[in-house]
N, CA, C and O of each residue as an XYZ file, in Angstrom:
400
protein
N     125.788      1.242    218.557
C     126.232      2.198    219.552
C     125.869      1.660    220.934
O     124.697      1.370    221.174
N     126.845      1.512    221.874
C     126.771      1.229    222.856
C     125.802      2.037    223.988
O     125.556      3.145    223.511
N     125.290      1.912    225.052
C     124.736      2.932    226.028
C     124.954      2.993    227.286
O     124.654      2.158    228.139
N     125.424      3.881    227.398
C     126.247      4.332    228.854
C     125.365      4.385    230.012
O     124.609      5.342    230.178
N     125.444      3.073    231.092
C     124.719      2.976    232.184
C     125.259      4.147    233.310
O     126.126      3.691    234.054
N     124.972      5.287    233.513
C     125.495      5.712    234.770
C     124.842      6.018    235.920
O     123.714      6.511    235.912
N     125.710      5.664    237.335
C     124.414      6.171    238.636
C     125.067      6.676    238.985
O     126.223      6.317    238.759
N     124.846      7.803    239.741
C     125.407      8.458    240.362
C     125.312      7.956    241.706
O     124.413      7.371    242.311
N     126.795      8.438    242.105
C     127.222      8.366    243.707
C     126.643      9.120    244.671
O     126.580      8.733    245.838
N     126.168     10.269    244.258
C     125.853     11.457    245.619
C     126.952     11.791    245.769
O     126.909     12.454    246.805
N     128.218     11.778    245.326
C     130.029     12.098    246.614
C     129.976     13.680    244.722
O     129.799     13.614    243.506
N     130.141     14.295    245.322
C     130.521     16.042    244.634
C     131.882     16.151    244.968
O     132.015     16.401    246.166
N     133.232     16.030    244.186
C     134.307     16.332    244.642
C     135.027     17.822    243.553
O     134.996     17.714    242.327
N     135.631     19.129    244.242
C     136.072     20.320    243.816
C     137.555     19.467    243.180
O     138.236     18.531    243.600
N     137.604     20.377    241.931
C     138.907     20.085    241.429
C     139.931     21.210    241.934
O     139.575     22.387    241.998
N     141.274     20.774    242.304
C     142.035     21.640    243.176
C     142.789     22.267    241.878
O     142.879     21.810    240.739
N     143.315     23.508    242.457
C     144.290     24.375    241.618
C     145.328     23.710    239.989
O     145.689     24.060    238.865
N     145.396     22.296    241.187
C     146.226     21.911    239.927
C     145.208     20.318    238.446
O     145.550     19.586    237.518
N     143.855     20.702    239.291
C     143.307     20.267    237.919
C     142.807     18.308    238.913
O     141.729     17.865    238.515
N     143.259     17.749    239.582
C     142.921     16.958    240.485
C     142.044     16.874    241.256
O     141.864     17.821    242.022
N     141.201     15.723    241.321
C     140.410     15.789    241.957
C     140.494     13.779    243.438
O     141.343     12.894    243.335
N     139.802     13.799    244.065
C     140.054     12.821    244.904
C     139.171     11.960    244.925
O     138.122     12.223    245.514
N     139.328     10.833    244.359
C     138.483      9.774    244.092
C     137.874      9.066    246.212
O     138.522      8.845    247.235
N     137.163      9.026    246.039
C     136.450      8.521    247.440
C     137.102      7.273    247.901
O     137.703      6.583    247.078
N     137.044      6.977    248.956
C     137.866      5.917    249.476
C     136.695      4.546    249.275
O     137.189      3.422    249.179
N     135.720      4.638    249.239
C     134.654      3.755    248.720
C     134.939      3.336    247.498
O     135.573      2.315    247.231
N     134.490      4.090    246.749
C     134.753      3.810    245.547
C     136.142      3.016    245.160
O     136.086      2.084    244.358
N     137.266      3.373    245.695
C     138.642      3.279    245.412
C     138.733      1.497    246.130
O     139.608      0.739    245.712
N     137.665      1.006    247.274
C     137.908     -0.364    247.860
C     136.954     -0.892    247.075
O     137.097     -2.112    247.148
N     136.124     -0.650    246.417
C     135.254     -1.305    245.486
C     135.711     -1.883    244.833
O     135.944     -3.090    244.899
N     136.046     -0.840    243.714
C     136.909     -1.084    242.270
C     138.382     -1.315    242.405
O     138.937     -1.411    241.310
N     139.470     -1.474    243.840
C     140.170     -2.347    243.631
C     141.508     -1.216    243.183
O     142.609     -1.519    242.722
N     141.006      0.040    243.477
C     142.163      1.355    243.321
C     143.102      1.329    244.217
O     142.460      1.627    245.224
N     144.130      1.185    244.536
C     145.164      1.318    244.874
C     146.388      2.574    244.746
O     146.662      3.024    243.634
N     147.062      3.067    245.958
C     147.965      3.951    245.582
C     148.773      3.017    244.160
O     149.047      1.844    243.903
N     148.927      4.455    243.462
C     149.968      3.942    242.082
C     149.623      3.218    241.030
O     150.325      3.037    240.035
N     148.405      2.738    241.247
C     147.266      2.204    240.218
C     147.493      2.763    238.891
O     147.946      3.899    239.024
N     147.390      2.499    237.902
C     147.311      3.541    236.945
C     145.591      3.724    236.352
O     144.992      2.704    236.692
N     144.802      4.531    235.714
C     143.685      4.643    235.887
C     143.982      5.316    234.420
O     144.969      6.035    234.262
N     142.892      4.983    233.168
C     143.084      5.287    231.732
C     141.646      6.213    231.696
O     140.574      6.051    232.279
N     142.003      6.996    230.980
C     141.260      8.138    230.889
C     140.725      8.594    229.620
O     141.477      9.101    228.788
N     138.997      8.397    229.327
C     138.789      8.062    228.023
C     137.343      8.835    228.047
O     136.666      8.970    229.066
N     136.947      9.379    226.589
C     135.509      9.946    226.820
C     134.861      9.810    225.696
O     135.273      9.840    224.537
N     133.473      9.610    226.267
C     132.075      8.791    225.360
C     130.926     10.373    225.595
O     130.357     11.014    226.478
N     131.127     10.346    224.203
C     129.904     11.525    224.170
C     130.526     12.875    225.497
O     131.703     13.109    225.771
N     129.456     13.456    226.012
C     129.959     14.119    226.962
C     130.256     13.675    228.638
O     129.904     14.271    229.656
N     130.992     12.476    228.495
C     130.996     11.396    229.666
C     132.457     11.350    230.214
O     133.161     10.507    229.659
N     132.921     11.930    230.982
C     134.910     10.895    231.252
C     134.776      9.796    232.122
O     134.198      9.604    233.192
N     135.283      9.311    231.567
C     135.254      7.171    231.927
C     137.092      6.859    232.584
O     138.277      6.867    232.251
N     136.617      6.736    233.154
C     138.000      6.360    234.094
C     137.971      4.709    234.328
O     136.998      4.258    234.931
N     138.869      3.917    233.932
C     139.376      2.830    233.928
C     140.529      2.203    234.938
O     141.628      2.749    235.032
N     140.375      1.660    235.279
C     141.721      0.927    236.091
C     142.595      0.174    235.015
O     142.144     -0.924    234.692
N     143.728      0.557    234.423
C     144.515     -0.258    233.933
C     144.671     -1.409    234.188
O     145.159     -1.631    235.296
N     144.327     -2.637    233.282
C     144.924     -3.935    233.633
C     146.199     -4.273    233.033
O     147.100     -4.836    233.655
N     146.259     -3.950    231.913
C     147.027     -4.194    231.073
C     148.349     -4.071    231.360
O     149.206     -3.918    230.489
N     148.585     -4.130    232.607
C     150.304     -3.888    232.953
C     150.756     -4.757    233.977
O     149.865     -5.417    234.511
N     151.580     -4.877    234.270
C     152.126     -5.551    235.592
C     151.596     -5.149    237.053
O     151.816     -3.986    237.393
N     150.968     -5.925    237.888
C     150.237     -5.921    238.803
C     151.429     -4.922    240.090
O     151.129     -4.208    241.047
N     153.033     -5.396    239.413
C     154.059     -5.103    240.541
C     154.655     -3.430    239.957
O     154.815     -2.358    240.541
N     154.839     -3.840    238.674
C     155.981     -2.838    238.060
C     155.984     -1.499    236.934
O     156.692     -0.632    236.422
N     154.667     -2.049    236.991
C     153.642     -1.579    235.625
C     154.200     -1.849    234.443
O     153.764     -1.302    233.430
N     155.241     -2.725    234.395
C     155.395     -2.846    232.915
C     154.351     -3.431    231.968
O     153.346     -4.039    232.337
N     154.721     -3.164    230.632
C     153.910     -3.978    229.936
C     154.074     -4.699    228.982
O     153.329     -4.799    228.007
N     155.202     -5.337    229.213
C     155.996     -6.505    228.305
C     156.372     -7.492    228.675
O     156.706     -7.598    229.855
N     156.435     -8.314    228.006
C     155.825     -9.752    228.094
C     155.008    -10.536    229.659
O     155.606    -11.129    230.557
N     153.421    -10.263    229.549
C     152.666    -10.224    230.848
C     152.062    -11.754    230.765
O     151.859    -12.427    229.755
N     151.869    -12.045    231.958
C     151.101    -13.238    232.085
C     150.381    -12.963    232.851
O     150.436    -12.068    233.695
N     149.222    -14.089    232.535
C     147.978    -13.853    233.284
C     148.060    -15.347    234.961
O     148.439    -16.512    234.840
N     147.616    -14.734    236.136
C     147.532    -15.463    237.149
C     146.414    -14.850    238.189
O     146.458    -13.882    238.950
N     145.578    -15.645    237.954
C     144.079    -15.457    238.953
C     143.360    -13.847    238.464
O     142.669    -13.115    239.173
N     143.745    -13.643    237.181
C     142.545    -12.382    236.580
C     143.924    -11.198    237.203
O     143.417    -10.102    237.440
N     144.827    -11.207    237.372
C     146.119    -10.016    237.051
C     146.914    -10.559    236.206
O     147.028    -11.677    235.703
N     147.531     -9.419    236.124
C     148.552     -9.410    234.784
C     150.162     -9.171    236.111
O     150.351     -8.500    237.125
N     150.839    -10.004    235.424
C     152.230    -10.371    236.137
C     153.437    -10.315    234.727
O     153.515    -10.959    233.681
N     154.133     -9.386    235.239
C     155.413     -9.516    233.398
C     156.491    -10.683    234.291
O     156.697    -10.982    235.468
N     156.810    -10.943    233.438
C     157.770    -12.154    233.339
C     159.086    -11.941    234.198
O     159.638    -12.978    234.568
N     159.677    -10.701    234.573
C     160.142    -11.004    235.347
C     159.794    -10.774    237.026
O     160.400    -11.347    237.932
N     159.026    -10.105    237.148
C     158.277    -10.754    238.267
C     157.833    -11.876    238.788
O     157.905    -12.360    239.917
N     157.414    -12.180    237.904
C     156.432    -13.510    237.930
C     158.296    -14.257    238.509
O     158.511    -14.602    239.671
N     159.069    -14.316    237.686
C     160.776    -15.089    238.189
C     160.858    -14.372    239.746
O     160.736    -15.268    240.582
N     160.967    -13.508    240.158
C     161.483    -12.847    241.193
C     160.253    -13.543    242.257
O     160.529    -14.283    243.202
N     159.059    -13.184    241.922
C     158.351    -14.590    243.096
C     158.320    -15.835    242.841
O     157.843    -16.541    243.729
N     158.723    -16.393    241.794
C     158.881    -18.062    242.106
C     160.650    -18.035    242.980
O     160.948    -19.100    243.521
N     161.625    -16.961    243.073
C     162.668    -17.393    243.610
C     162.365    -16.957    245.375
O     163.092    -17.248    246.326
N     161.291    -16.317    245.399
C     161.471    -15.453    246.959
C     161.023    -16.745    248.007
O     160.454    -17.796    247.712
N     161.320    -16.440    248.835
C     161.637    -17.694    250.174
C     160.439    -17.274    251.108
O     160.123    -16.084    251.081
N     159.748    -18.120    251.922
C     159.377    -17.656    252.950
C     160.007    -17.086    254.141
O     161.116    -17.590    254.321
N     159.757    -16.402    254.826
C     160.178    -16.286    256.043
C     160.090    -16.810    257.364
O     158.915    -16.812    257.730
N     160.932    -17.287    258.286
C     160.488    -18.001    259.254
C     161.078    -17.413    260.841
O     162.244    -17.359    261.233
N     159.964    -17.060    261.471
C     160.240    -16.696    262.849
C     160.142    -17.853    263.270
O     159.317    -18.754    263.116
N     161.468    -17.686    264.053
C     161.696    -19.265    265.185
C     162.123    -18.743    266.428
O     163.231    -18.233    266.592
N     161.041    -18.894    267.529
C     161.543    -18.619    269.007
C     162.572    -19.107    269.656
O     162.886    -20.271    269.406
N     163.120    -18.567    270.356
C     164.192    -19.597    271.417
C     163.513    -20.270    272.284
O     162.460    -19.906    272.807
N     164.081    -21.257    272.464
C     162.843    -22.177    273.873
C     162.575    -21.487    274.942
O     161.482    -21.652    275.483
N     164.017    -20.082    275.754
C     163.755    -19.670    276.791
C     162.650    -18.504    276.444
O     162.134    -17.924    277.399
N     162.432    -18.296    275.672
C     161.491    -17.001    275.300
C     159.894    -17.930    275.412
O     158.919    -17.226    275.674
N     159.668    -19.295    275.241
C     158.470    -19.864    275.278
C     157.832    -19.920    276.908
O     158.567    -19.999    277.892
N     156.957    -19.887    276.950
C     156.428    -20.574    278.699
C     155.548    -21.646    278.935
O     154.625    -21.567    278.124
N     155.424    -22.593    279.668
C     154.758    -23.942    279.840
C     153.823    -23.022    280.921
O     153.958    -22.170    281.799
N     152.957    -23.677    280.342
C     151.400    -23.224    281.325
C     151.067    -24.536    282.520
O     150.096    -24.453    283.273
């Protein structure tokens, strides 16, 4: 049996009418939360354990056929759609430049 390290934050957040509650903006740049994140929701003894999904596409959330690149998960056609995307290039006009 495993044993559940927990510390507490000090942050007390009210759950609103519809059952939601608001994860701290700390916490959320820590662990790498992001709007649209998906977050798996699981419970140990009398504990809820909230997870950040990896297991999906970093872009699309899919979760079929994923590859791994620098510790995310990328599905396959993503991963195609950025090997075809181009850089972009701002190019001034000469009269827009100034000689000092």
């Amino acid at each position: 049996m495993r044993e559940l390290l927990v510390k507490s934050t000090g942050v007390v957040r009210k759950i609103d009418e519809l059952g939601r509650i608001v994860l701290p903006s700390e916490l959320r740049r820590v662990f790498g939360i992001h709007e649209g994140d998906e977050l798996e929701i699981s419970v140990d003894g009398e504990h809820i354990i909230l997870n950040k999904r990896l297991d999906v596409c970093l872009f699309c959330s899919s979760d079929k056929d994923l590859v791994s690149y620098k510790d995310r998960r990328v599905c396959s056609d993503c991963a195609s759609a950025l090997g075809t995307a181009t850089p972009r290039e701002v190019r001034l006009d000469e009269s827009v430049t100034t000689s000092t």
